[in-house]
C-alpha angles and dihedrals in degrees: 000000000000121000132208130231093262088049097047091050090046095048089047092048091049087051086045085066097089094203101314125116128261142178114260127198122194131200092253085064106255133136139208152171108236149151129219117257101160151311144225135197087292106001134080116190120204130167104242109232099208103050091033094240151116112265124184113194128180115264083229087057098057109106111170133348128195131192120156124239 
């Protein structure tokens, strides 16, 4: 799987979270309030904050992600 700059900035930040939640925007448009719990070669997996569950999104899918500091 080969990631682009903005991907790779965005996947680094995430990692950066240390556990705290952060806002997470994907390609398709959503957004959501999550918190990192793990990744694969091509997945991320976070606990979405607004429906309560478990989402795995592809590391190619991930747009823009905001935390304040």
């Amino acid at each position: 799987m080969k990631l682009n700059r903005k991907q790779k900035t965005v996947l680094n930040a995430i990692r950066g979270t240390r556990g705290r939640f952060f806002g997470l925007q994907t390609t398709q448009g959503e957004t959501l309030n999550a918190q990192f719990r793990g990744e694969t070669g091509s997945y991320i997996q976070v606990f979405d904050r607004n429906n309560g569950l478990i989402r795995r999104f592809a590391k190619t899918s991930l747009d823009k992600v905001s935390f304040g500091k």
